[in-house]
C-alpha positions as CSV (number, residue, x, y, z in Angstrom):
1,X,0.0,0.0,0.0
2,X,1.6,3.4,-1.1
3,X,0.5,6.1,1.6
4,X,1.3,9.6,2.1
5,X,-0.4,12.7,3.5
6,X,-0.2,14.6,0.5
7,X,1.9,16.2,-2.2
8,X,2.6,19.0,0.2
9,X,4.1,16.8,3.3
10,X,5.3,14.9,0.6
11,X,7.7,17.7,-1.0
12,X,8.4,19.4,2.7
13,X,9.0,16.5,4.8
14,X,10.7,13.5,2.0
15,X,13.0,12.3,5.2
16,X,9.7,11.6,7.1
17,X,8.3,9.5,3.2
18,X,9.9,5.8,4.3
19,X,7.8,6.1,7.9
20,X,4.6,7.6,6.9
21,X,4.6,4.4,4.1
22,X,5.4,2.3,6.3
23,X,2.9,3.4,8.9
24,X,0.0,3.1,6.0
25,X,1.3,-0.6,5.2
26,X,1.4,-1.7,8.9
27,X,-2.4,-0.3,9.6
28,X,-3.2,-2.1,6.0
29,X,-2.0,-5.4,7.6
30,X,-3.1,-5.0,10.9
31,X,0.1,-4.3,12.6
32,X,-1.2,-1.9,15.0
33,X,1.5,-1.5,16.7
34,X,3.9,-1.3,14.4
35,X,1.7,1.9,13.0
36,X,2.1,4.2,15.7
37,X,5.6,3.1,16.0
38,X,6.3,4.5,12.7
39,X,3.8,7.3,12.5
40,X,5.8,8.4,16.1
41,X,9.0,8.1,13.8
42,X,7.5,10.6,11.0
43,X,6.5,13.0,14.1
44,X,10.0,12.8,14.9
45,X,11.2,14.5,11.5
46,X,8.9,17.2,12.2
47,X,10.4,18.3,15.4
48,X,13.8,18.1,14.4
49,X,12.6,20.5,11.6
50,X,10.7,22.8,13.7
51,X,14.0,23.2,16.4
52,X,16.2,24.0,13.1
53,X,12.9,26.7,12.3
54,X,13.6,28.2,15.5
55,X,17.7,27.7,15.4
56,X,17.8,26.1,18.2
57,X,21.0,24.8,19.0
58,X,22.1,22.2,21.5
59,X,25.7,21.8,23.1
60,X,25.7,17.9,22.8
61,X,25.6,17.7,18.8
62,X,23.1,18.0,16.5
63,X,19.0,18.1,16.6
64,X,19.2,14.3,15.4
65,X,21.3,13.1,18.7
66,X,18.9,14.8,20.9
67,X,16.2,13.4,23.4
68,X,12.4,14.8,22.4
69,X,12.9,16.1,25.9
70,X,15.3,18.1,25.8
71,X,14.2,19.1,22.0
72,X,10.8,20.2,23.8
73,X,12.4,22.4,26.6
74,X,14.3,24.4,24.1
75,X,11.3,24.8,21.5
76,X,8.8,25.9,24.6
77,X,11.9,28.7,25.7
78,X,12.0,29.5,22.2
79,X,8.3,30.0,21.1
80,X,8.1,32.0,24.8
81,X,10.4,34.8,22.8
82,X,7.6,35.2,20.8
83,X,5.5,37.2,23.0
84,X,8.7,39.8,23.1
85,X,8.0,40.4,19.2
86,X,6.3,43.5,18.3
87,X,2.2,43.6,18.4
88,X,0.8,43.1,15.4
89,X,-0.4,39.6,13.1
90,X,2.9,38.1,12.8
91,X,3.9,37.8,16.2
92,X,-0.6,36.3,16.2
93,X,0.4,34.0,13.9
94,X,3.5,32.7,14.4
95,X,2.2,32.4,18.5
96,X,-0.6,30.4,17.0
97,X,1.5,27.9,14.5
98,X,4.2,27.5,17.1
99,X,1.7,26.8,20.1
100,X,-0.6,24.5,18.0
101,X,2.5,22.5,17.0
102,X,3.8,22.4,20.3
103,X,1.0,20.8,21.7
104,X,0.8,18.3,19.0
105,X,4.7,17.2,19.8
106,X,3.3,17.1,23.8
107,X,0.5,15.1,23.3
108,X,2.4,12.3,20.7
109,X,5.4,12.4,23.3
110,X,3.3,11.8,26.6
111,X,0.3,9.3,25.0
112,X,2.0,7.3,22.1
113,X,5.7,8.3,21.7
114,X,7.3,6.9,25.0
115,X,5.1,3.8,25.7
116,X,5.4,2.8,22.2
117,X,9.0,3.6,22.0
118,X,10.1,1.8,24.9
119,X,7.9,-1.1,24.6
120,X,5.4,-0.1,27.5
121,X,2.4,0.2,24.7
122,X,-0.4,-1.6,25.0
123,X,-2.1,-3.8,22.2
124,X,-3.4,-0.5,19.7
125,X,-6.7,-2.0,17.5
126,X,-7.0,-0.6,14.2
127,X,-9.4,2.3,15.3
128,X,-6.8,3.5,17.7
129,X,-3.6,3.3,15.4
130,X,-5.7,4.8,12.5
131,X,-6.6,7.5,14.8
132,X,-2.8,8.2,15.6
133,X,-1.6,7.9,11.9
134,X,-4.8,10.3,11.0
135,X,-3.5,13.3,13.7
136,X,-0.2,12.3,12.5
137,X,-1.3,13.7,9.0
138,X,-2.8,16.9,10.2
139,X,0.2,17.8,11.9
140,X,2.3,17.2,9.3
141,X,0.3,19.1,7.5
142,X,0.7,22.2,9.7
143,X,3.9,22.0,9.3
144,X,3.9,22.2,5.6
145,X,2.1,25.1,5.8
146,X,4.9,27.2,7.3
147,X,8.5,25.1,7.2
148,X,10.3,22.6,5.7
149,X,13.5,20.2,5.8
150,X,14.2,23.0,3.1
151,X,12.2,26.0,4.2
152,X,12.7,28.3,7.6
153,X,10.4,31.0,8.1
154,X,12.3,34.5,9.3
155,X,13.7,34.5,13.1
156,X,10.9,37.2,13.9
157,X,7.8,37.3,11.6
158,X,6.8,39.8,9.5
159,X,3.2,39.2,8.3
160,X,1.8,36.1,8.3
């Protein structure tokens, strides 16, 4: 089964392609499991991109040796800067994007990502692990509206 969330995740996030496949064949089969496991992987790519968005650096290596963790704390300082930015739409909208993803990343880390990860999940049925792979999509999809593994938006917005 070929799957993908769309041309536009498709062209902004091709690291994430192999997982989000891979999560669409696993559901197709049944391996529950194995869907979130992947779908958690794609999540990952978007996180990594959204620290390099915010040029966040980290003193141990690169975005791709880092714990979510640690990836978290320095995106939730980071999107707090926002609220020094200048009144107006951009600093709305970036607030908005940055906060919406953010609790995305939260919510995949603390109810799928870890348990799933460190084999502490319990047996997914195929409701459940579509329903993962499904808010997998939209936030992928977010993303794409705003950044890419190619695309940063400006260190302070100017209009949204």
């Amino acid at each position: 089964m070929e799957a993908s969330f769309g041309g536009e995740v498709d062209e902004a996030f091709p690291s994430a392609a192999f997982d989000i496949k891979e999560a669409g064949n696993c559901l197709a089969v049944e391996c529950n499991v194995a869907a979130v496991y992947h779908a958690m992987r794609a999540v990952e790519f978007g996180l990594r991109v959204i620290a390099r968005d915010r040029r966040i650096t980290f003193p141990k290596g690169p975005v791709e040796v880092q714990q979510w963790g640690e990836i978290l704390r320095e995106l939730e300082k980071s999107v707090a800067t926002i609220q020094q930015w200048p009144k107006g739409t951009a600093k709305e909208a970036a607030h908005e994007f940055y906060n919406k993803a953010l609790l995305e990343i939260r919510s995949f880390n603390d109810a799928y990502r870890r348990h799933v990860m460190h084999s502490r999940a319990k047996q997914y049925d195929r409701y459940e692990a579509l329903s993962v792979v499904e808010k997998v999509e939209r936030f992928m999809k977010l993303l794409a509206t705003k950044i890419s593994e190619r695309k940063r938006t400006p260190l302070i917005w100017k209009r949204p």
